[in-house]
C-alpha positions as CSV (number, residue, x, y, z in Angstrom):
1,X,4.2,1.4,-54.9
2,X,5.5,4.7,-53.1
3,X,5.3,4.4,-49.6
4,X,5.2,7.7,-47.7
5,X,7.1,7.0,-44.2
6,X,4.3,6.8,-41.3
7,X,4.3,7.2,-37.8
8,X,2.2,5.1,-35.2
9,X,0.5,5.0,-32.1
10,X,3.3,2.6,-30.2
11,X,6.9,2.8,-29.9
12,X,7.7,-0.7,-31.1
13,X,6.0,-2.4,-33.3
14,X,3.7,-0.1,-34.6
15,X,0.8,0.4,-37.2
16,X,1.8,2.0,-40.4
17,X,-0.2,3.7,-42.5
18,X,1.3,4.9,-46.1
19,X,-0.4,5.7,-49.6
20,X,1.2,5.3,-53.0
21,X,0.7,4.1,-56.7
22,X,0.5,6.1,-59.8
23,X,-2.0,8.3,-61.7
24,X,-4.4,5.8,-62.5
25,X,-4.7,5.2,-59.1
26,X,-3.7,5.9,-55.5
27,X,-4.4,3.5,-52.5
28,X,-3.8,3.6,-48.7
29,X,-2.3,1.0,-47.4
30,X,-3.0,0.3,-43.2
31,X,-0.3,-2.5,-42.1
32,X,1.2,-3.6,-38.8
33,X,-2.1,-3.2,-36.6
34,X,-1.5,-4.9,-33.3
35,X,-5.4,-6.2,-32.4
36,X,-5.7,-7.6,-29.0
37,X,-5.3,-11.5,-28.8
38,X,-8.3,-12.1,-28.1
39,X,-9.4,-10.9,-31.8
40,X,-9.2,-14.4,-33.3
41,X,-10.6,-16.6,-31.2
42,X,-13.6,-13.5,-31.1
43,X,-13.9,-14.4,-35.0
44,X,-15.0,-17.9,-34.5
45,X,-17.8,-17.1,-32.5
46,X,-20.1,-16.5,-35.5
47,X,-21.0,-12.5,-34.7
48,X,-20.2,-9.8,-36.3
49,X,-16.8,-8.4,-36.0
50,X,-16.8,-4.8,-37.0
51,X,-13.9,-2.5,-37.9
52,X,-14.6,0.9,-38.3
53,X,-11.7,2.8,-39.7
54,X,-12.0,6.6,-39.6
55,X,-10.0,8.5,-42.2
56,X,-8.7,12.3,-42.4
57,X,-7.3,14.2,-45.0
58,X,-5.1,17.2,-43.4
59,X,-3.6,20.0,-45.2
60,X,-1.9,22.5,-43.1
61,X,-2.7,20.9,-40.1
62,X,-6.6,21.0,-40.8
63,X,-8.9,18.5,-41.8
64,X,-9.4,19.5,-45.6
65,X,-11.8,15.5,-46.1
66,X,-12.8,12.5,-44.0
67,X,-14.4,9.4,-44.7
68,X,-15.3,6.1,-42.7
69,X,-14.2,2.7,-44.0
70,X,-16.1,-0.3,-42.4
71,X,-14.3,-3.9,-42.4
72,X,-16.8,-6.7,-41.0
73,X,-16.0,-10.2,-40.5
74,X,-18.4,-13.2,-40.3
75,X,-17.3,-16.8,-39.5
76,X,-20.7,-18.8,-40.8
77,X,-20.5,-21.9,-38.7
78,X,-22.8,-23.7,-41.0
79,X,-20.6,-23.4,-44.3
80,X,-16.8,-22.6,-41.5
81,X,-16.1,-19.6,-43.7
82,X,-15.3,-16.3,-43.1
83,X,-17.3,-13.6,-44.9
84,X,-14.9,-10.5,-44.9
85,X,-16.5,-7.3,-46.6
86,X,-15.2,-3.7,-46.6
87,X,-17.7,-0.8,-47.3
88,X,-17.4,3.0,-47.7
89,X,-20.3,4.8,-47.7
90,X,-22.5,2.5,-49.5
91,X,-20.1,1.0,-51.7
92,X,-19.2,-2.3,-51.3
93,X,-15.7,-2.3,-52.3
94,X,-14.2,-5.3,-51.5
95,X,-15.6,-8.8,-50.5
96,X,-13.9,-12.4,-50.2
97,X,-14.5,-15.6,-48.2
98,X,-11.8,-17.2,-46.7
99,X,-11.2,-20.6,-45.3
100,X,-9.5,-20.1,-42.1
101,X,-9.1,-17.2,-39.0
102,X,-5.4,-17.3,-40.1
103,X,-6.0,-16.3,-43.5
104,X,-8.1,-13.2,-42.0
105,X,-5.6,-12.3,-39.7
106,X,-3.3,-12.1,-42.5
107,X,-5.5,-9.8,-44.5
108,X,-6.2,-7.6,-41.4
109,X,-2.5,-7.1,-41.2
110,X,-2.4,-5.4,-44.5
111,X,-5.5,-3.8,-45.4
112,X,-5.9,-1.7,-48.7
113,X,-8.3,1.3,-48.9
114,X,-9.4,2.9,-52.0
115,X,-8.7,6.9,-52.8
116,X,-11.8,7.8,-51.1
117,X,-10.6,11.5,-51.3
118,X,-9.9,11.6,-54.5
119,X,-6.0,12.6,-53.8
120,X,-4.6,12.2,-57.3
121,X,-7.1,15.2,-58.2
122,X,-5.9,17.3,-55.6
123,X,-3.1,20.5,-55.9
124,X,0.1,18.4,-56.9
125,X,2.0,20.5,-54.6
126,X,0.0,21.1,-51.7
127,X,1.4,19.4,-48.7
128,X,-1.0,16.8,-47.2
129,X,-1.1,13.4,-43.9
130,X,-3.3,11.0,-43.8
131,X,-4.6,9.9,-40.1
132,X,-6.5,6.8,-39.4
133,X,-8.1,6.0,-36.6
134,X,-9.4,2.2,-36.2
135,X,-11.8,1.1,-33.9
136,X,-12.6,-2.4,-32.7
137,X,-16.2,-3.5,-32.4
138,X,-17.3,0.3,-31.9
139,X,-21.0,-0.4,-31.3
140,X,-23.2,-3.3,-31.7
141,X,-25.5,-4.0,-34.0
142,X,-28.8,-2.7,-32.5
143,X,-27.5,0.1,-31.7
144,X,-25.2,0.4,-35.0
145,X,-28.7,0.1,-36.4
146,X,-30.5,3.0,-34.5
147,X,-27.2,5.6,-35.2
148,X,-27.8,4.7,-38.8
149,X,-31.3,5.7,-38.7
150,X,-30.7,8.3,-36.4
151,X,-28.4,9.9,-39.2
152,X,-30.8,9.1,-42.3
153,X,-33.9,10.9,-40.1
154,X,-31.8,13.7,-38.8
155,X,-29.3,15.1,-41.8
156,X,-28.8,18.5,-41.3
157,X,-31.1,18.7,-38.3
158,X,-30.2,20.8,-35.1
159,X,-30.6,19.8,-31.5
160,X,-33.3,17.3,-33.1
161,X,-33.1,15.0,-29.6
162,X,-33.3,16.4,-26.5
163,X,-29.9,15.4,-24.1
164,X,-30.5,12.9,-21.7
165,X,-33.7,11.7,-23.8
166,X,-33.4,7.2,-23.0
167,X,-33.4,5.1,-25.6
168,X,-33.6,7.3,-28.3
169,X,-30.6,5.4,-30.2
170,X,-30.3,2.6,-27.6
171,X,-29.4,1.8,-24.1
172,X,-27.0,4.7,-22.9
173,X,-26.5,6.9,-25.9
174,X,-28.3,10.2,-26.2
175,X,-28.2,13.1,-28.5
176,X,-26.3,16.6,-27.0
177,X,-28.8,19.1,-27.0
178,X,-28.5,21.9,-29.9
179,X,-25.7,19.7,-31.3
180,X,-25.3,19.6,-35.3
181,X,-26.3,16.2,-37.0
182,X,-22.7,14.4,-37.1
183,X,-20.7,14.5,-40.7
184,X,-19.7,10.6,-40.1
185,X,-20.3,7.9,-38.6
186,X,-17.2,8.0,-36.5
187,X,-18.1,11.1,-34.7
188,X,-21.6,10.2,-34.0
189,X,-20.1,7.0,-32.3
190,X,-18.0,10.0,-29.8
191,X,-20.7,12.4,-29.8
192,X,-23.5,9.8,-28.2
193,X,-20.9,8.3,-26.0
194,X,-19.7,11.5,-24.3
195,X,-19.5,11.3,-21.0
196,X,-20.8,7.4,-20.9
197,X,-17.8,5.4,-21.4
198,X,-15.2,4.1,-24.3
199,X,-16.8,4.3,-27.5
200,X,-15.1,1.0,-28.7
201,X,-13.2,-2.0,-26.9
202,X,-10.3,-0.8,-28.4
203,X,-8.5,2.1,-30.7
204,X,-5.4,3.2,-32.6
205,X,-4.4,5.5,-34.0
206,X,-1.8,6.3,-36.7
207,X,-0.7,8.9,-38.8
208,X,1.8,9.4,-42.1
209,X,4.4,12.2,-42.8
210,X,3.7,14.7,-45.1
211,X,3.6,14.1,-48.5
212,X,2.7,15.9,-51.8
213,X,1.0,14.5,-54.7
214,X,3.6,15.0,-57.1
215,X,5.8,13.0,-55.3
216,X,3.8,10.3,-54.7
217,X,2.8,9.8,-58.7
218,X,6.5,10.6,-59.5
219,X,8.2,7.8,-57.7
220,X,5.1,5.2,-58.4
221,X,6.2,5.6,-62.3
């Protein structure tokens, strides 16, 4: 697979993020992420670890897509699996059980995202990035929950909360008044915690060089 060279949020040792393959398929490929230590001894407790991983397409320097990708991991301390799932949108598109915190780590160190944008269709020429920024554990469930309805309830709305309205999507996290319904996810997450506090435990960041489409389908042959 053609890798297109990346650059990363850290000096040494950092994520890389490169997308490759052929025309029947292009994939990104997220590798090297540096999650804090305390990440697998989190896993074991039986919640829900969530990874939210925030893609953007750029051409010329502006964001042309974006998509969110959502990796969870369960350990189920009845059965002492760990139930990993990755979802975009409302596709499922990946799902696997593994037998040891290890064996997740390991597939956290590499993880392979789908052509959500639909690249290989794109201008061959055109000169493109990919960014991707990951988030640990952005939100818990409840109020994961509440955001999602929020979003379903609100699509297309304007100013449809009132700012500094409690509770409306949980403890702490209010709707901007006269703000736009969010296009993801992702910048709902931002938008309710503006001005509150860190939207996740912990974030990176990471970004490829420019590449074209040609060249990535030319050197996959």
């Amino acid at each position: 697979m053609c890798c297109i060279a990346v650059l990363g949020g850290r000096p040494v040792l950092s994520a890389q993020l490169a997308i490759g393959g052929d025309a029947a398929g292009l994939r990104t490929v997220i590798s090297g992420v540096i999650f804090p230590s305390r990440l697998p001894q989190d896993l074991k407790s039986g919640l829900t670890s969530n990874i939210l991983i925030h893609l953007e397409l750029l051409r010329d320097a502006q964001v042309e897509a974006q998509a969110d990708v959502l990796v969870a991991v369960r350990y189920d301390l009845w059965d002492e699996v760990y139930s990993v799932t990755e979802t975009t949108g409302t596709f499922k598109v990946y799902r696997e059980a593994f037998g040891s915190v290890d064996q997740v780590m390991t597939f956290l160190s590499r993880i392979l995202i789908p052509d959500v944008f639909g690249v290989a269709k794109r201008p061959a020429t055109a000169s493109y990035r990919l960014r991707a920024q990951i988030l640990l554990n952005p939100i818990d469930k409840e109020r994961l929950d509440n955001l999602k309805k929020w979003v379903a309830e609100n699509a297309g709305a304007v100013g449809s909360l009132n700012a500094g309205a409690p509770g409306e999507l949980g403890p702490g996290v209010t709707a901007p008044a006269g703000a736009p319904a969010p296009n993801s996810l992702f910048s709902r997450i931002f938008r309710g915690y503006s001005g509150v506090g860190p939207a996740a435990t912990w974030l990176e960041t990471v970004e490829s060089k420019p590449f074209t489409v040609k060249e990535i389908i030319h050197d996959g042959e």
